[in-house]
C-alpha positions as CSV (number, residue, x, y, z in Angstrom):
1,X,-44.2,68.5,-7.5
2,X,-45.2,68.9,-4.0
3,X,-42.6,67.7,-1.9
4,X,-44.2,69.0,1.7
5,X,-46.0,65.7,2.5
6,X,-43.1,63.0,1.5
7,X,-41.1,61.7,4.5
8,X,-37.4,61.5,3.9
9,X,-36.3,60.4,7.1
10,X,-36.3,56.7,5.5
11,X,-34.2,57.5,2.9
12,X,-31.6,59.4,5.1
13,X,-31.3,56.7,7.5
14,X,-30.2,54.3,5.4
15,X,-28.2,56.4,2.8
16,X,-24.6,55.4,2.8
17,X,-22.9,58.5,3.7
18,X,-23.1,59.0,7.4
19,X,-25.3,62.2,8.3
20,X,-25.5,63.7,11.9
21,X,-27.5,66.7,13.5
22,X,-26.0,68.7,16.5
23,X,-27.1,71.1,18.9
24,X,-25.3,73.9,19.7
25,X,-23.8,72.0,22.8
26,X,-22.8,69.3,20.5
27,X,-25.5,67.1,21.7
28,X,-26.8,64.8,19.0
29,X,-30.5,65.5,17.4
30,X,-30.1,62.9,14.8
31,X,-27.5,60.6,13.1
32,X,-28.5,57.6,10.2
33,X,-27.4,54.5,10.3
34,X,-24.0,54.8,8.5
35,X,-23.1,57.3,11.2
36,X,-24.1,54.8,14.2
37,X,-21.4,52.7,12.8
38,X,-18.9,55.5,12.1
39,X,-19.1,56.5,15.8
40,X,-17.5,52.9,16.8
41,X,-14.4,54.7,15.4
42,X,-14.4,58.2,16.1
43,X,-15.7,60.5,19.4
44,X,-18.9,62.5,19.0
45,X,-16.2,65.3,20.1
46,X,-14.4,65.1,17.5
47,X,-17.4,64.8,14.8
48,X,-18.0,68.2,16.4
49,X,-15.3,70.0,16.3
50,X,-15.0,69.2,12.7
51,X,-18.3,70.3,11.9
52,X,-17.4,73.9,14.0
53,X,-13.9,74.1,12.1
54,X,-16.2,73.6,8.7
55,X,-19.0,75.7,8.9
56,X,-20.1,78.2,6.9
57,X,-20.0,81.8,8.7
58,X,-23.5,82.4,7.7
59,X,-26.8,80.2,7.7
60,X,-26.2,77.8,4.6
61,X,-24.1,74.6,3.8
62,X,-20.7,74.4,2.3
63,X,-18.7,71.7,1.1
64,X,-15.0,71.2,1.4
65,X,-12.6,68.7,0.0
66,X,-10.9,67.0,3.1
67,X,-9.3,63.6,2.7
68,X,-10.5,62.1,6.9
69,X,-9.7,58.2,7.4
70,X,-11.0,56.6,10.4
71,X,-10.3,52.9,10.9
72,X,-12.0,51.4,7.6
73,X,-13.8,54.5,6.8
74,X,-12.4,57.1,4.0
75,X,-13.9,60.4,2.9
76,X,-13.0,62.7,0.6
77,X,-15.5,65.8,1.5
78,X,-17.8,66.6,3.8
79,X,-20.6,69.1,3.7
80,X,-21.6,71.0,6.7
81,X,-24.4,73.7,7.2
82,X,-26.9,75.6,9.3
83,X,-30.7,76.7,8.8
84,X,-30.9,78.1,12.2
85,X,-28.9,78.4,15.5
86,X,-29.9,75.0,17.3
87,X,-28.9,72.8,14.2
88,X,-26.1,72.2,12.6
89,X,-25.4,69.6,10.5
90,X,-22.2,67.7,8.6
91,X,-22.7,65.0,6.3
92,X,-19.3,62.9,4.8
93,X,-19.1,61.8,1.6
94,X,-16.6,58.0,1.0
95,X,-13.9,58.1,-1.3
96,X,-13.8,56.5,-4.9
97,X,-12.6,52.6,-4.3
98,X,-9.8,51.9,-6.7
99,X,-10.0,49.2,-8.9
100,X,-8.0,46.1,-8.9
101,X,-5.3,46.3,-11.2
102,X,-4.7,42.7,-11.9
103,X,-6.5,40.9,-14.6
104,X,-9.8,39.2,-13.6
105,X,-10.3,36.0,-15.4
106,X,-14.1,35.2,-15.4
107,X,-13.9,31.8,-16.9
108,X,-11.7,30.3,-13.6
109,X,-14.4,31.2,-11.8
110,X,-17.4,29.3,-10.7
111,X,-21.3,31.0,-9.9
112,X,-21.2,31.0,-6.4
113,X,-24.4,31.4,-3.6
114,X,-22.3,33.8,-1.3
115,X,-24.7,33.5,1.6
116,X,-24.3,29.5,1.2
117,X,-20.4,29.6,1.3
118,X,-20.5,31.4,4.1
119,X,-22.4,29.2,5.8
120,X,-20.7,26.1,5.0
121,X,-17.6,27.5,6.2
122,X,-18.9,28.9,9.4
123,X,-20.8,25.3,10.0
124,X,-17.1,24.4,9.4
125,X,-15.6,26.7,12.2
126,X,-18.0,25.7,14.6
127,X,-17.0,21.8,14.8
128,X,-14.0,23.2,16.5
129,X,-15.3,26.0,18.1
130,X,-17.6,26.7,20.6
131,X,-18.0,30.6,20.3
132,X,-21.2,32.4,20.4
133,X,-21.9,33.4,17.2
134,X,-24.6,35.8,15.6
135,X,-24.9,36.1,11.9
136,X,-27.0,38.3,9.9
137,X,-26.9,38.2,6.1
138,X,-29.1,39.6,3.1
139,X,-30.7,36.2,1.6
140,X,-31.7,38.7,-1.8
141,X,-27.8,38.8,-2.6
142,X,-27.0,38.1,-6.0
143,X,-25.0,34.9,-6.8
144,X,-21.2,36.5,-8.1
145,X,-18.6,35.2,-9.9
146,X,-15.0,34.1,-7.3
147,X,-12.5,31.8,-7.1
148,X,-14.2,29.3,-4.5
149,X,-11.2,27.5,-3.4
150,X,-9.3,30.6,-2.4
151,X,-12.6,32.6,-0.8
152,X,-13.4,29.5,1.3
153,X,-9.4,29.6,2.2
154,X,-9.6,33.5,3.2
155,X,-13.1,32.3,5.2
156,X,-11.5,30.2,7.4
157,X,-8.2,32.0,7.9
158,X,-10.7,34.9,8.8
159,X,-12.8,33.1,11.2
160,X,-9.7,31.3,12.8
161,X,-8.5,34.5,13.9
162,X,-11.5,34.8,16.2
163,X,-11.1,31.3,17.7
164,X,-10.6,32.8,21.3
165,X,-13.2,35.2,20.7
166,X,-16.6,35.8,22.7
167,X,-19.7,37.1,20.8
168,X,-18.6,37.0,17.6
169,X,-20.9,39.1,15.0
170,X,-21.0,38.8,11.3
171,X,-22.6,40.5,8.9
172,X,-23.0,39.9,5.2
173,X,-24.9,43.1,3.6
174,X,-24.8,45.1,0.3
175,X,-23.4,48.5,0.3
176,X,-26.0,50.7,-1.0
177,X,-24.8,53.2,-3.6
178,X,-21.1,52.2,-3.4
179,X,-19.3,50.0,-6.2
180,X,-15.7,49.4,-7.9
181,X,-15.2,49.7,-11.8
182,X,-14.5,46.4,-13.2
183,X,-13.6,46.4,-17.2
184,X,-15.4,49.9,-17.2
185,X,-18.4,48.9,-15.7
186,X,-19.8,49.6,-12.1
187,X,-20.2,46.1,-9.9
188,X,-21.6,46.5,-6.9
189,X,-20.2,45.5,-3.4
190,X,-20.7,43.4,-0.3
191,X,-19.5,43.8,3.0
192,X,-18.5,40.9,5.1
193,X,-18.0,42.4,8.7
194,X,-17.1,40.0,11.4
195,X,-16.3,41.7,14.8
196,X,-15.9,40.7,18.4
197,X,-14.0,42.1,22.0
198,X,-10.3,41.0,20.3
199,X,-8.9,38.6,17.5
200,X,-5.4,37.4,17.1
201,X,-3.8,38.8,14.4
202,X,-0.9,36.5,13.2
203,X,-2.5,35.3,9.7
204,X,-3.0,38.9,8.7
205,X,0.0,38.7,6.2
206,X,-2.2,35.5,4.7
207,X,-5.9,37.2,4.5
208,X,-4.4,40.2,2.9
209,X,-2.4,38.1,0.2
210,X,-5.6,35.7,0.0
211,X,-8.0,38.9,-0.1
212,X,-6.0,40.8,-2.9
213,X,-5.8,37.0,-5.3
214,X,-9.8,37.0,-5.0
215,X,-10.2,41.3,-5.9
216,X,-11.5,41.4,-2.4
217,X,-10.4,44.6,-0.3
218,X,-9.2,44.0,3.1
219,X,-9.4,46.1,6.2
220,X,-7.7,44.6,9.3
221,X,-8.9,46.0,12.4
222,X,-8.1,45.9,16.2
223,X,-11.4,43.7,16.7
224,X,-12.9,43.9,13.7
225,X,-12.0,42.3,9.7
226,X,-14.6,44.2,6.6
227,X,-14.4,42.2,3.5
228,X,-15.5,44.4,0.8
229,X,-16.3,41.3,-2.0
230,X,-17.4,43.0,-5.8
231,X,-20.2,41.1,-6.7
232,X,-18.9,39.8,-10.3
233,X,-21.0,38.3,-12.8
């Protein structure tokens, strides 16, 4: 197959596993999209001087087993290389997700339009709030399978520790190419970021218990709350 006329830039950009291109200065020639967001928790420094630290010590790639957690971001490798001497390049590669070891019981739970319950309870936040809010979500989500009464409960304990907030951002999206084994099989996941310049944090102890009773993985940031919600059926 000839391979010289396909363009993989598209499929690099939006490949989960953040990718970035140095120079030999450590300027940046290129980063995807999952790298844009890692750089909101780490310094282009320090992406750096991992990458010198890892390099091969001739022109070619290597890979190396290095456990690296930055805010809600955890890798297990990361593979860095060289074609030339004005390139070098590291890409990281996220750690298994561990399954939820408590039973799921499909039957208590109800078919659920996740974009819709979101909604509702925003629409619900915003008769007592005035914030600005943006929200971006992927309407070609599948419906899933959740407790509704509890997610609507972790909803609005997660929006209500943004009520001071300015600019709040949320983003509903599927993680491309990442799931969690559920009775053996592979589900898929969604991410539920909501960010903004601070949050209060004194119902953490509640959205974590909330988060765990609906097999939903939490991760509690300075300014920021990821849901990662398996899309059961």
């Amino acid at each position: 197959m000839n391979t010289t006329s396909i363009d993989f830039q598209p499929f690099v950009d939006w490949d989960n596993s953040p990718f970035i291109l140095f120079d030999p200065t450590g300027k940046i020639l290129y980063l995807n999209n999952s790298a844009e967001i890692l750089f909101g928790y780490v310094s282009k420094k320090e992406l750096y001087d991992l990458a010198l630290t890892y390099a091969p010590q001739n022109f070619g790639y290597k890979t190396t087993t290095v456990t690296l957690t930055y805010d809600t971001f955890n890798f297990y490798a990361i593979t860095v290389g060289y074609e030339n001497e004005e390139q070098l390049s590291i890409r990281f590669y996220h750690a298994p997700r561990i399954k939820n070891a408590t039973p799921i019981e499909r039957e208590k739970f109800a078919t659920t339009d996740i974009n819709l319950l979101l909604e509702a309870n925003i629409a619900l936040f915003q008769t007592k709030n005035s914030n600005t809010l943006q929200l971006l979500t992927d309407p070609d989500l599948p419906s899933l399978k959740i407790d509704q009464n509890r997610f609507s409960k972790l909803l609005r304990k997660v929006l209500d520790a943004y009520r001071a907030s300015d600019s709040i951002r949320i983003v509903l999206k599927l993680l491309v190419g990442e799931h969690v084994i559920i009775d053996g099989k592979r589900t898929p996941i969604a991410q539920l970021s909501i960010e903004a310049n601070g949050r209060y944090s004194d119902a953490d102890g509640e959205i974590r218990t909330l988060a765990e009773h609906c097999h939903i993985n939490c991760s509690l940031g300075e300014r920021s709350i990821k849901l990662d919600i398996p899309l059961i059926q």
